[in-house]
C-alpha positions in Angstrom: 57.6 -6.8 7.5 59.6 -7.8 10.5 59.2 -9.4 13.8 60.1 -7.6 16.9 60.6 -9.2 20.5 60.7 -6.6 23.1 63.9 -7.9 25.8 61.4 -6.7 29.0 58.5 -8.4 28.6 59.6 -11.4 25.6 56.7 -10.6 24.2 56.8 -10.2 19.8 55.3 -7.8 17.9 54.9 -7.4 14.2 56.6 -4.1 13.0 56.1 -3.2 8.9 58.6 -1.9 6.7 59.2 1.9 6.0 58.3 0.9 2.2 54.9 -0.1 3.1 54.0 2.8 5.1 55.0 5.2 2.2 52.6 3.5 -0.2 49.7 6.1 -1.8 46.3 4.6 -1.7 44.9 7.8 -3.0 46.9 7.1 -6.4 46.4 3.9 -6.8 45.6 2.7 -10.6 42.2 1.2 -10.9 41.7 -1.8 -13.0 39.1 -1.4 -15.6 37.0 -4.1 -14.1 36.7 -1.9 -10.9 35.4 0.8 -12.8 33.2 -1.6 -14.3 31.8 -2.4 -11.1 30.8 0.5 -10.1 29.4 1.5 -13.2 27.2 -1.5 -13.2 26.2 -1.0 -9.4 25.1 2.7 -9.3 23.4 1.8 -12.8 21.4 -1.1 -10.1 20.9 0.9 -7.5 18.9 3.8 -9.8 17.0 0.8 -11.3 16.0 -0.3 -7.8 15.2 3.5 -7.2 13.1 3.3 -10.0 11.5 0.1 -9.5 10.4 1.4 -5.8 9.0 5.0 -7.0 7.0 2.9 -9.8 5.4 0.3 -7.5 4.8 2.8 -4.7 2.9 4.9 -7.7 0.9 1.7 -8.4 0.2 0.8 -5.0 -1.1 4.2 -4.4 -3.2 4.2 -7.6 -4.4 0.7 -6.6 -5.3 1.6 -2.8 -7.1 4.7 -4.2 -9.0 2.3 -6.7 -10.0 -0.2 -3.7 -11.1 2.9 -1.5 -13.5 4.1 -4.2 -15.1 0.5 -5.3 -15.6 0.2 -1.1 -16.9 3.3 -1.1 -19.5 2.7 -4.0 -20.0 -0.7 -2.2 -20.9 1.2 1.2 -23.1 3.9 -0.5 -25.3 0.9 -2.3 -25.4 -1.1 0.4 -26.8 1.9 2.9 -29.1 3.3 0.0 -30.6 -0.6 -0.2 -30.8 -0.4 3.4 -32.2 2.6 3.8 -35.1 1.8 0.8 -35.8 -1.9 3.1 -36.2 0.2 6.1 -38.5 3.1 4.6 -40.6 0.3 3.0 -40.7 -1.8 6.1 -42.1 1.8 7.8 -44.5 2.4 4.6 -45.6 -1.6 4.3 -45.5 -1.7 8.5 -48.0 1.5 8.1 -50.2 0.6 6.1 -50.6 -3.2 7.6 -51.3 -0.8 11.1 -53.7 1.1 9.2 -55.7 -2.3 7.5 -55.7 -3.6 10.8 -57.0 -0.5 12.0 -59.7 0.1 9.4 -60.8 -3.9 9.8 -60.5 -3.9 13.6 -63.5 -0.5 13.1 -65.6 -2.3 10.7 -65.4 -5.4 13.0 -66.5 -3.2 15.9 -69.4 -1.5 14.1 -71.0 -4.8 12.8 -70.4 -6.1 16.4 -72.2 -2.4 18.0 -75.0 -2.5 15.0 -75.4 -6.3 15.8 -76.0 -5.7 19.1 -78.0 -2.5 18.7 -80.6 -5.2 16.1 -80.4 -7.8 18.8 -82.1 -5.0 21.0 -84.1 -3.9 18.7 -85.6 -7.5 18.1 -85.3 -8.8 21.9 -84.5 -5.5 24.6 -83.9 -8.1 26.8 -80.5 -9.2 25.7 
């Protein structure tokens, strides 16, 4: 490798050697340790692979699991729901209906009361 100043402009440049420019990268002889290397990193990089398609298969499994508890969750929860509000319409009937019958009976002992009270003094 050789410096160069160009006599029009003074300014340097750095010009290589023909023996460097011949040199074959292509052929170059590999140290074992390269090899080695490489080896060891495509052996990581399948392990990562791996690793990823095995916790993407548990997360699956474990999102499907979550969605089905929920869902039994949900389906328990309306079916409690739905029993409260069907006895609250059963228990909400039948309390109309005592209060019903009673408010009758109250009414006939009030008309028969007042239909004695004639009876004994008209002039009520």
């Amino acid at each position: 490798m050789g410096l160069n100043t160009c006599p029009s402009d003074g300014v340097t440049t750095c010009v290589q050697s023909p023996s460097t420019l011949d040199y074959d990268w292509e052929n170059e002889k590999k140290s074992s340790l390269v090899v080695e290397f490489w080896e060891n990193v495509t052996s990581l990089q399948k392990r990562k692979v791996e690793t990823i398609s095995e916790r993407a298969t548990l997360m699956e499994e474990h999102a499907t699991t979550i969605l089905k508890i929920t869902s039994q969750q949900d389906q328990l929860i309306r079916e409690n729901f739905t029993s409260r509000l069907e006895n609250k319409d059963t228990d909400s009937f039948h309390y109309q209906k005592n209060v019903y019958e009673q408010l009758k009976k109250l009414l006939h002992e009030i008309l028969i009361t007042k239909e004695l009270k004639n009876k004994i003094n008209p002039k009520w």
